[in-house]
ZALUM-626146 format. One record per residue (C-alpha): residue number from 1; x, y, z; residue in one letter. Coordinates in nm, 4 decimals, always signed. Layout:
% ZALUM-626146
{num = NUM c1 = X c2 = Y c3 = Z residuo = A}
...
% end
This chain:
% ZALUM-626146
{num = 1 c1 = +18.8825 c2 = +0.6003 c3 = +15.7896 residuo = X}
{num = 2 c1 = +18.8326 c2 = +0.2399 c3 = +15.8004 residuo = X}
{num = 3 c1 = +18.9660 c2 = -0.0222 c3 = +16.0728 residuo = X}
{num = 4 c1 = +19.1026 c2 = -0.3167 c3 = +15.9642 residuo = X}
{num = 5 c1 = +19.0113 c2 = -0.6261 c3 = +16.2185 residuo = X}
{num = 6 c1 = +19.2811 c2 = -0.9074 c3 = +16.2711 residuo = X}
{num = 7 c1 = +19.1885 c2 = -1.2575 c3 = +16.1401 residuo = X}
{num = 8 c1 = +19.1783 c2 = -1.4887 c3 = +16.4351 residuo = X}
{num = 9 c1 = +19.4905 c2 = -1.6652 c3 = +16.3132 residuo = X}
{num = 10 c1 = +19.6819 c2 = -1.3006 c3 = +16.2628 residuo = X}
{num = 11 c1 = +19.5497 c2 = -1.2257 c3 = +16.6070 residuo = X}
{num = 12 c1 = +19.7156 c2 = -1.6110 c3 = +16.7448 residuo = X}
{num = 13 c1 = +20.0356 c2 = -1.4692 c3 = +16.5903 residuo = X}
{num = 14 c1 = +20.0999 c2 = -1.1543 c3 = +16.6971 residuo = X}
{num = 15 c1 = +20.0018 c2 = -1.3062 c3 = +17.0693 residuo = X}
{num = 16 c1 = +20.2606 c2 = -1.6104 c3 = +17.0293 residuo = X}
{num = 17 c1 = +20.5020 c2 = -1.3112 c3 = +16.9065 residuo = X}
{num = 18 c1 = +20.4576 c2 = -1.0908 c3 = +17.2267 residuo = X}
{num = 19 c1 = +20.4139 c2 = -1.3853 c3 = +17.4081 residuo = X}
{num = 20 c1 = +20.8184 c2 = -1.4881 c3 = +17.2878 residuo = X}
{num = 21 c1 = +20.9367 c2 = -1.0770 c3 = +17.3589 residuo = X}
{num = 22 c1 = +20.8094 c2 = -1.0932 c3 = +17.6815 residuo = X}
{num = 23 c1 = +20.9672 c2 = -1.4106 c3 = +17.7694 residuo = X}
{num = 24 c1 = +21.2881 c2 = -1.3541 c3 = +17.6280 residuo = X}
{num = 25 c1 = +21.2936 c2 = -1.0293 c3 = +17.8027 residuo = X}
{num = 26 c1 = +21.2036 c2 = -1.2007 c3 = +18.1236 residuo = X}
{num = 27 c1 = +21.5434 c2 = -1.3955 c3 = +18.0260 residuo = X}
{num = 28 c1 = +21.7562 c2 = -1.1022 c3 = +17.9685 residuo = X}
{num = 29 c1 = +21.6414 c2 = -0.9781 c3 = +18.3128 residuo = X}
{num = 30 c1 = +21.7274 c2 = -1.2748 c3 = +18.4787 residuo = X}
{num = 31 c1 = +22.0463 c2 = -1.3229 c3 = +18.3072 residuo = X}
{num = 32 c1 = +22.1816 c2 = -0.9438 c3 = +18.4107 residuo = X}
{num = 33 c1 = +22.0074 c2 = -0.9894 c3 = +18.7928 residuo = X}
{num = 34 c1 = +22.2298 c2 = -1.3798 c3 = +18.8078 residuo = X}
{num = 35 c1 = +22.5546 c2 = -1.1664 c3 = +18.6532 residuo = X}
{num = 36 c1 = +22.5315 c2 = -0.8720 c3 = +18.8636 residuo = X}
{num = 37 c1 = +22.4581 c2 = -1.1558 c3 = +19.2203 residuo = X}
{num = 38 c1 = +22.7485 c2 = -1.3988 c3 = +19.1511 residuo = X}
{num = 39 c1 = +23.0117 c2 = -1.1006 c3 = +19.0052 residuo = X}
{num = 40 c1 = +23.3341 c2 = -1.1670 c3 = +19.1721 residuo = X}
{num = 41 c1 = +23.3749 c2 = -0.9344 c3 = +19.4430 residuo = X}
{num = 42 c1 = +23.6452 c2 = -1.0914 c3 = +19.7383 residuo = X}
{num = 43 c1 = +24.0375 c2 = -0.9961 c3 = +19.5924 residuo = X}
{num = 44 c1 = +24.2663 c2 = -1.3139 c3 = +19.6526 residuo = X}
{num = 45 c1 = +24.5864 c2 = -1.1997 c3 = +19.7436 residuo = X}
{num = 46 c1 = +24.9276 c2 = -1.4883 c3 = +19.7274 residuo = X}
{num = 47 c1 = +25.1780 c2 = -1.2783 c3 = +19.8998 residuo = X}
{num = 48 c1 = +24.9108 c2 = -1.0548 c3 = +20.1661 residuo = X}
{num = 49 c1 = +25.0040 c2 = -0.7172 c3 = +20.0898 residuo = X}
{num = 50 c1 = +25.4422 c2 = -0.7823 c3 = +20.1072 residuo = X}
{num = 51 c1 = +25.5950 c2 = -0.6461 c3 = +19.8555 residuo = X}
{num = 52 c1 = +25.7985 c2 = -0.8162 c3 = +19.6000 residuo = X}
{num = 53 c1 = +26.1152 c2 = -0.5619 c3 = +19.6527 residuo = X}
{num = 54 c1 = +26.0884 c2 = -0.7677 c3 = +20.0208 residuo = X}
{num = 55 c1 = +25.9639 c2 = -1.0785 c3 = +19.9026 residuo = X}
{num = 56 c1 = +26.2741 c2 = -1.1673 c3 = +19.7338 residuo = X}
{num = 57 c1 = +26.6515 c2 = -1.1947 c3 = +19.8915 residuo = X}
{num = 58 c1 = +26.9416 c2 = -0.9660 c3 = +19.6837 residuo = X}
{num = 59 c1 = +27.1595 c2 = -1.2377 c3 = +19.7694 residuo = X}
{num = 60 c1 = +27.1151 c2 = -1.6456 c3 = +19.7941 residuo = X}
{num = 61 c1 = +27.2724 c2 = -1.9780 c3 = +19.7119 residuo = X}
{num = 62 c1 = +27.5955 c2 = -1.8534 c3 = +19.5067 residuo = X}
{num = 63 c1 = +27.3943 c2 = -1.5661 c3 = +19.3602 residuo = X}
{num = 64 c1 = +27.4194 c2 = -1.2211 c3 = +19.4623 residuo = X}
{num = 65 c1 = +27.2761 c2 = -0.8705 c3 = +19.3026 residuo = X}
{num = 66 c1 = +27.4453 c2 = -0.6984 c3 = +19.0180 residuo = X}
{num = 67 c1 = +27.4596 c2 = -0.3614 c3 = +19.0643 residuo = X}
{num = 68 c1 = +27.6698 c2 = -0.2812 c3 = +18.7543 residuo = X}
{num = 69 c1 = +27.4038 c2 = -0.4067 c3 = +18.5381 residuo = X}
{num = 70 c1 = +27.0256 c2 = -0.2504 c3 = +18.5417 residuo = X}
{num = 71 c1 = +26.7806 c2 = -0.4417 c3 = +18.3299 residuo = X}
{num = 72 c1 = +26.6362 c2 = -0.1848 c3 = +18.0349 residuo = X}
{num = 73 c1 = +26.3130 c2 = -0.0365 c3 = +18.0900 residuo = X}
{num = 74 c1 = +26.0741 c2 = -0.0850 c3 = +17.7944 residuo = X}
{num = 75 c1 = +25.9647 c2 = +0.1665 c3 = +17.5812 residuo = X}
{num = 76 c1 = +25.7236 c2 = +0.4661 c3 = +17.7265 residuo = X}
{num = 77 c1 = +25.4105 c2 = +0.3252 c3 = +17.5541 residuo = X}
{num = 78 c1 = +25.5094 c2 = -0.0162 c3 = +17.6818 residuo = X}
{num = 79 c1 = +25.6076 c2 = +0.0749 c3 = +18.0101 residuo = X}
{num = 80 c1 = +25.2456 c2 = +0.2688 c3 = +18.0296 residuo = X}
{num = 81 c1 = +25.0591 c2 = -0.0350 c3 = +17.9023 residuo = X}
{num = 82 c1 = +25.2552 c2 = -0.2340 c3 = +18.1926 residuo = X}
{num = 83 c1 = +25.2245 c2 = +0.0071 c3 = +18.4691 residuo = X}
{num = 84 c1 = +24.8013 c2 = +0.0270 c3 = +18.3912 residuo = X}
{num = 85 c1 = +24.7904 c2 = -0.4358 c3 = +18.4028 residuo = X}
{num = 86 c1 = +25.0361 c2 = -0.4795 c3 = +18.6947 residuo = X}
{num = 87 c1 = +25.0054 c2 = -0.3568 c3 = +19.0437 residuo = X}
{num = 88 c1 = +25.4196 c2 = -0.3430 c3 = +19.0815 residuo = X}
{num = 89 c1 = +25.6868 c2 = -0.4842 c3 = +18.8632 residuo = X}
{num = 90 c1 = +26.0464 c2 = -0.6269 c3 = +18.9585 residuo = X}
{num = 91 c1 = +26.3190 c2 = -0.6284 c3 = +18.7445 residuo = X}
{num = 92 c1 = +26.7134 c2 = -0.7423 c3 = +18.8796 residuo = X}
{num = 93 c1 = +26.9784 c2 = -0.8707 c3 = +18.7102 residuo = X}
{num = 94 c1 = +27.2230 c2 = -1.1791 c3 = +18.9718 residuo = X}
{num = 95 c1 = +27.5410 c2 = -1.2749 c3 = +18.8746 residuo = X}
{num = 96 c1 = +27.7464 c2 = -1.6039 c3 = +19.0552 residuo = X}
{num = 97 c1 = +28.1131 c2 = -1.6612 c3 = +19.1306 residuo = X}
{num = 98 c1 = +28.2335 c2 = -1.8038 c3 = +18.7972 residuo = X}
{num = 99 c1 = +28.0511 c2 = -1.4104 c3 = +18.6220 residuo = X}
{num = 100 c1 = +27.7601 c2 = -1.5614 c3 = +18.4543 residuo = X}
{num = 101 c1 = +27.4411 c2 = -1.3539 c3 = +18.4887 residuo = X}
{num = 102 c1 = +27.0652 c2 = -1.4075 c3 = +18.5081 residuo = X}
{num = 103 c1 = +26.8238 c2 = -1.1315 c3 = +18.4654 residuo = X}
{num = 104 c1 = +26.4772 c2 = -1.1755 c3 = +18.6915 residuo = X}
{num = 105 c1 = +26.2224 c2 = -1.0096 c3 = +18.5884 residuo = X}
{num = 106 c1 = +25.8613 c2 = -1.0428 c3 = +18.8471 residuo = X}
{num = 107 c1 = +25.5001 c2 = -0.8630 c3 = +18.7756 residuo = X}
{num = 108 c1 = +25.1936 c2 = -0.8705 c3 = +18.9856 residuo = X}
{num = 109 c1 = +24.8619 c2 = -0.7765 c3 = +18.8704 residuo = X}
{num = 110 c1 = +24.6247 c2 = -0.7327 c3 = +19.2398 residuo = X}
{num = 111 c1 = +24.3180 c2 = -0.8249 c3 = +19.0053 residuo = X}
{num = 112 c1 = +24.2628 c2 = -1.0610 c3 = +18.6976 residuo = X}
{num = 113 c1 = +23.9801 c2 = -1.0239 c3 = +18.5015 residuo = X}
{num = 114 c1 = +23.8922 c2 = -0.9650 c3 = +18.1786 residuo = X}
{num = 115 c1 = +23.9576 c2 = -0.6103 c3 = +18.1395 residuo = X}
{num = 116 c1 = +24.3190 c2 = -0.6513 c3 = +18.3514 residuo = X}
{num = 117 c1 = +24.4997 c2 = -0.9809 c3 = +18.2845 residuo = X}
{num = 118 c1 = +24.9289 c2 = -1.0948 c3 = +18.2699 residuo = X}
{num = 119 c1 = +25.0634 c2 = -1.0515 c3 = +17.8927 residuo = X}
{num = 120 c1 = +25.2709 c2 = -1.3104 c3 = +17.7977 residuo = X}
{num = 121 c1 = +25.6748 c2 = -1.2059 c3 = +17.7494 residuo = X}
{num = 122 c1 = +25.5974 c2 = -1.3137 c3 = +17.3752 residuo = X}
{num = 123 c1 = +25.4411 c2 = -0.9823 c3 = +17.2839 residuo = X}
{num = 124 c1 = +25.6413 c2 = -0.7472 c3 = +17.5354 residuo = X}
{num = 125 c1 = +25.9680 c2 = -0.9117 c3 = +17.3659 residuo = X}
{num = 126 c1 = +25.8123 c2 = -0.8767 c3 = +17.0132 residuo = X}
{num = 127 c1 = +25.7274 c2 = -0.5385 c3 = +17.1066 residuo = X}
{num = 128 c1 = +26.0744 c2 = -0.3823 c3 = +17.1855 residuo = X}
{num = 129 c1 = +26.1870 c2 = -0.5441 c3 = +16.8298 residuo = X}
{num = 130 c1 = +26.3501 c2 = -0.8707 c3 = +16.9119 residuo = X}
{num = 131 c1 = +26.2780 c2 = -1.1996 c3 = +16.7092 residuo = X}
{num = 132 c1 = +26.0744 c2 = -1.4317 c3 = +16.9261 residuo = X}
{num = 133 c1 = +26.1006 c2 = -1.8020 c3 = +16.8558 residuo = X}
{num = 134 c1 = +25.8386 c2 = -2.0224 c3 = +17.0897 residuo = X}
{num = 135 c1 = +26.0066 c2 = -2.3383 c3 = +17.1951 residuo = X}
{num = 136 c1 = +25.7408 c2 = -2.4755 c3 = +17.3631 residuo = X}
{num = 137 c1 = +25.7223 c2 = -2.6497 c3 = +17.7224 residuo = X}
{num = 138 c1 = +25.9396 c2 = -2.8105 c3 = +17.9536 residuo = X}
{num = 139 c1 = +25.9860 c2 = -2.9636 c3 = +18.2722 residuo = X}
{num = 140 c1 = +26.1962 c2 = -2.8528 c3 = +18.5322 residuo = X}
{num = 141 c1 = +26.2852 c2 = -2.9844 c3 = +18.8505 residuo = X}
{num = 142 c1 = +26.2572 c2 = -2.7642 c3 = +19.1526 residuo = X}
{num = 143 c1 = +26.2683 c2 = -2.8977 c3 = +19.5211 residuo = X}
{num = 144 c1 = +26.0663 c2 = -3.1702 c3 = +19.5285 residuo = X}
{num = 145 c1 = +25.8198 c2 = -3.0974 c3 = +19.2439 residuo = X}
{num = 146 c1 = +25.9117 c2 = -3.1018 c3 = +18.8652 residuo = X}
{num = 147 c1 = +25.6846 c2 = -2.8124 c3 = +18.7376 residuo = X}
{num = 148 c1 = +25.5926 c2 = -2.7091 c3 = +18.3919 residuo = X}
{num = 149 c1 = +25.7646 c2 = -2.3962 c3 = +18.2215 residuo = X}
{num = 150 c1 = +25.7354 c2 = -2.2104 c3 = +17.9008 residuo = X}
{num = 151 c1 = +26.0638 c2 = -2.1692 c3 = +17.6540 residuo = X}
{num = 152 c1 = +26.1434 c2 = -1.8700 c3 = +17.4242 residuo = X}
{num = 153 c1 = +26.4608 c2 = -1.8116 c3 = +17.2032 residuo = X}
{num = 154 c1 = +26.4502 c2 = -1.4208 c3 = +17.1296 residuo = X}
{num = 155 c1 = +26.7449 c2 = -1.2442 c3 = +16.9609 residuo = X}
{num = 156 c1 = +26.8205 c2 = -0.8763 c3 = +16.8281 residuo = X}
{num = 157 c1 = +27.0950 c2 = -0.8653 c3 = +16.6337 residuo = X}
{num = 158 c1 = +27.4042 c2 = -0.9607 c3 = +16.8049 residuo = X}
{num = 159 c1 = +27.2344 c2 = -1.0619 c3 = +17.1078 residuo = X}
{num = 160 c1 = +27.0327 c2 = -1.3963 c3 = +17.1676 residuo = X}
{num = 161 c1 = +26.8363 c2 = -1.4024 c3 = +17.5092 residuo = X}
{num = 162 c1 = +26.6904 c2 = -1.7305 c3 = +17.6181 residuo = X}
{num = 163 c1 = +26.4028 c2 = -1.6902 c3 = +17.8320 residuo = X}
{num = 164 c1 = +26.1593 c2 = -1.9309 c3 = +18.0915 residuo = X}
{num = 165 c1 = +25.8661 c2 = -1.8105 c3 = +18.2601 residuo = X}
{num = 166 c1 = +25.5670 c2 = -1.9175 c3 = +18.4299 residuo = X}
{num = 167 c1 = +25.2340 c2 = -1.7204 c3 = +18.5294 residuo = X}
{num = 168 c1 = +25.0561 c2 = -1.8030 c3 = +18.8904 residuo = X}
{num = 169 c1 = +24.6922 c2 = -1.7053 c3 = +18.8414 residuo = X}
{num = 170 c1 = +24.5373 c2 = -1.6769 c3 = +19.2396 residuo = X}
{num = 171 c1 = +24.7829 c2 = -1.9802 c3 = +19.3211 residuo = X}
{num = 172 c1 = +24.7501 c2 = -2.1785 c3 = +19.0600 residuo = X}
{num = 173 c1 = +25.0306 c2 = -2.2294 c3 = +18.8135 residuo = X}
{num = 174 c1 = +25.0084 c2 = -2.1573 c3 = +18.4268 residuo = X}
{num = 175 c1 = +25.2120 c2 = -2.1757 c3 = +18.1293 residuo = X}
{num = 176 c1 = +24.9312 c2 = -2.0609 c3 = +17.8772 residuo = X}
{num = 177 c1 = +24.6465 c2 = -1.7717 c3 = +17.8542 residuo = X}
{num = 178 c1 = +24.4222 c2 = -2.0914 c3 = +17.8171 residuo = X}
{num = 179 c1 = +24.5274 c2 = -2.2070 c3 = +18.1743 residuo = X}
{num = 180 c1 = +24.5408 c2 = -1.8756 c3 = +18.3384 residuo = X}
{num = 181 c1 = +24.1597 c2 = -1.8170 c3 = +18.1605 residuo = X}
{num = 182 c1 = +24.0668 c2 = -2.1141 c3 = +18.3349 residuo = X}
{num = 183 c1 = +24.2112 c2 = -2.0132 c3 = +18.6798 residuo = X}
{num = 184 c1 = +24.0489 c2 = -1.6897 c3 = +18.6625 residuo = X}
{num = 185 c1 = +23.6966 c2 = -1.8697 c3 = +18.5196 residuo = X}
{num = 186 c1 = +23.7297 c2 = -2.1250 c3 = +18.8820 residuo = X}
{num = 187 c1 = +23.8092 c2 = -1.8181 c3 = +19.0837 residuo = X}
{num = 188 c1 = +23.4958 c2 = -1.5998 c3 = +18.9512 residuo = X}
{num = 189 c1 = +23.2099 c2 = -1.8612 c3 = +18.9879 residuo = X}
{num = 190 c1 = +23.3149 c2 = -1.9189 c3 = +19.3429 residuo = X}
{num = 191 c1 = +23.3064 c2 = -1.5613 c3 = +19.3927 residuo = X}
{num = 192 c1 = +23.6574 c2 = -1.4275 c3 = +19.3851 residuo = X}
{num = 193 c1 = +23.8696 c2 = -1.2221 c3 = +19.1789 residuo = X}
{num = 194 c1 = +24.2293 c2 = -1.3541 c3 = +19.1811 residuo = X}
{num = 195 c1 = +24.6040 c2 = -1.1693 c3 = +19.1451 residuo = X}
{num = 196 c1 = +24.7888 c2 = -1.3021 c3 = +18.9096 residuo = X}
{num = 197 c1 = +25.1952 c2 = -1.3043 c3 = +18.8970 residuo = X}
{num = 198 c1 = +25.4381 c2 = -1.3491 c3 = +18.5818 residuo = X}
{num = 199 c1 = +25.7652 c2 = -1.4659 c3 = +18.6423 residuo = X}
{num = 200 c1 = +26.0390 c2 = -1.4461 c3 = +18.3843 residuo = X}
{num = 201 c1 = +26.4148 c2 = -1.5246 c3 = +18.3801 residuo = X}
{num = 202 c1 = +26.6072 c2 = -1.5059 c3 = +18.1104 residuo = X}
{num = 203 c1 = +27.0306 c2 = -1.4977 c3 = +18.0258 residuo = X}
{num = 204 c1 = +27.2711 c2 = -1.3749 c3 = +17.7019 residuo = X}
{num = 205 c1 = +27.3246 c2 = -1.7153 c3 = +17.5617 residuo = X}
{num = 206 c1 = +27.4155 c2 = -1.8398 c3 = +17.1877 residuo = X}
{num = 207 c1 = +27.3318 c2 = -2.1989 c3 = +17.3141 residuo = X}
{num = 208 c1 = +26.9737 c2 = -2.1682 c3 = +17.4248 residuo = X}
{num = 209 c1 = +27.0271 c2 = -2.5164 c3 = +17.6079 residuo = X}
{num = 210 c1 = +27.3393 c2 = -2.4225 c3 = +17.8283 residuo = X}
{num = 211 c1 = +27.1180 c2 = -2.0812 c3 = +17.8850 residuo = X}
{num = 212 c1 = +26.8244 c2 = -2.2576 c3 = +18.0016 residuo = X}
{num = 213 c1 = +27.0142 c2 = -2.4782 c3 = +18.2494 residuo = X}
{num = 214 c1 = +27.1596 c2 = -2.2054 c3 = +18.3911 residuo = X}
{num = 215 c1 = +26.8086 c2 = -2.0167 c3 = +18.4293 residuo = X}
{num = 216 c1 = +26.6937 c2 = -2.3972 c3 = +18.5837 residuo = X}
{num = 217 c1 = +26.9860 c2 = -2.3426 c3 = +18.8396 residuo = X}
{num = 218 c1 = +26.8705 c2 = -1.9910 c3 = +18.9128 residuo = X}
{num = 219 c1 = +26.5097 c2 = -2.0673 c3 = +18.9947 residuo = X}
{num = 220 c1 = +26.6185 c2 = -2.3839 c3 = +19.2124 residuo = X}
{num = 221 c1 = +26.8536 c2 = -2.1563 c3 = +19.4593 residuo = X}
{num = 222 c1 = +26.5867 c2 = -1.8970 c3 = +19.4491 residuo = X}
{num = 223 c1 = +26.3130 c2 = -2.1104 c3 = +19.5457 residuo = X}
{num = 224 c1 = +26.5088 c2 = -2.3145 c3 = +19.8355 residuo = X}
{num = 225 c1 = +26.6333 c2 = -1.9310 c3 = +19.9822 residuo = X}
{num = 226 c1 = +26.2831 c2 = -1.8112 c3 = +20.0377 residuo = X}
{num = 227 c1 = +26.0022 c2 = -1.8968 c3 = +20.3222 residuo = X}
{num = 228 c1 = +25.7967 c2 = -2.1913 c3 = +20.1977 residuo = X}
{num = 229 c1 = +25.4310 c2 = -1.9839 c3 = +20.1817 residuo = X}
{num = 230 c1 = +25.6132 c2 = -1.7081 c3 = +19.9303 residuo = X}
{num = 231 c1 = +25.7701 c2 = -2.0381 c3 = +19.7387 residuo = X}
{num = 232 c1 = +25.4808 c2 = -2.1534 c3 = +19.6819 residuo = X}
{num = 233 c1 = +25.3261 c2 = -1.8373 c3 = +19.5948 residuo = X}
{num = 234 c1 = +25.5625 c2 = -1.7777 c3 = +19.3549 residuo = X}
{num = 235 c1 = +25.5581 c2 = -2.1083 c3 = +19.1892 residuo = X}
{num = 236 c1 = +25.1693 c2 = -2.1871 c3 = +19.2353 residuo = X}
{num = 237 c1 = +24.9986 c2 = -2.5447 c3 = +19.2954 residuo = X}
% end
């Protein structure tokens, strides 16, 4: 049996070659050894522990809890997909003095990341069978801040249900995935892992207009009846 010797240019090639594996797998180890020191590891919490069945008043302005109506639970495989991404869920339906209604529905997640993260009320709508039409953004006036919120028309057969929510992503206010990816991006190079809260109101409307001023109204007296630290966490900065 006969050895074959390398040519001194083969021999310069396979050399460059190990040369590159070693060095890219100097990378790789450097790569995983950054990831693994800068991984988020310190929770950020809005409301410190309180929860949201305290957080927020059964009665305020000219609104008051409506016992008569309970909001519908989703599904079991959607209420089992929700109870693994949120930490604890709120769901209450107000009515005022003149009988008109507005159904508040609150969800916390304790950490967002990528494997745990808010689901927009497109899907969960979708979901349960309604039609979901995305009317975009809007502006709404509350206190003395005009903040950006997120407009759906969804309807299943006879009844049409306007809805406007916002997500708070570790404080900061979101109306899109993109903005609550960014949020939770911020959060993880400085080292922290961020809650997350989606906040949803919604009415039985035909007129999606009159239903969203109502919702606007809602939010306002809502807002002004609460401490200012728990405003702000539920409206973000």
């Amino acid at each position: 049996m006969t050895m074959q010797m390398l040519s001194p240019r083969q021999s310069t090639s396979v050399s460059a070659f190990m040369l590159r594996a070693w060095a890219l797998l100097a990378v790789c180890i450097m790569a995983a050894a950054i990831a693994y020191w800068t991984r988020p590891t310190t929770e950020i919490s809005m409301f410190q522990g309180k929860k949201l069945e305290q957080l927020i008043p059964i009665r305020f302005g000219e609104w008051q809890l409506d016992k008569l109506i309970v909001p519908i639970n989703p599904d079991p495989s959607t209420l089992a997909a929700v109870n693994r991404i949120y930490s604890e869920t709120l769901a209450r339906t107000y009515v005022n003095s003149r009988g008109q209604r507005v159904m508040l529905s609150l969800a916390y997640g304790r950490r967002q990341n990528d494997t745990m993260r808010l689901h927009r009320p497109e899907g969960c709508y979708a979901g349960q069978g309604f039609a979901v039409r995305l009317l975009g953004a809007a502006q709404v006036e509350v206190g003395d801040r005009t903040m950006a919120v997120m407009r759906l028309d969804t309807s299943m057969s006879m009844r049409q249900e306007p809805v406007t929510y916002w997500m708070v992503v570790g404080g900061m206010h979101a109306i899109d995935q993109l903005q609550a990816k960014f949020a939770q991006l911020e959060f993880g190079i400085k080292g922290f892992i961020p809650d997350g809260l989606l906040f949803r109101v919604s009415s039985f409307d035909a007129v999606p207009s009159s239903g969203f001023a109502l919702q606007d109204a809602f939010v306002r007296d809502l807002i002004a009846a609460v401490p200012a630290p728990i405003a702000q966490g539920l409206l973000g900065t």
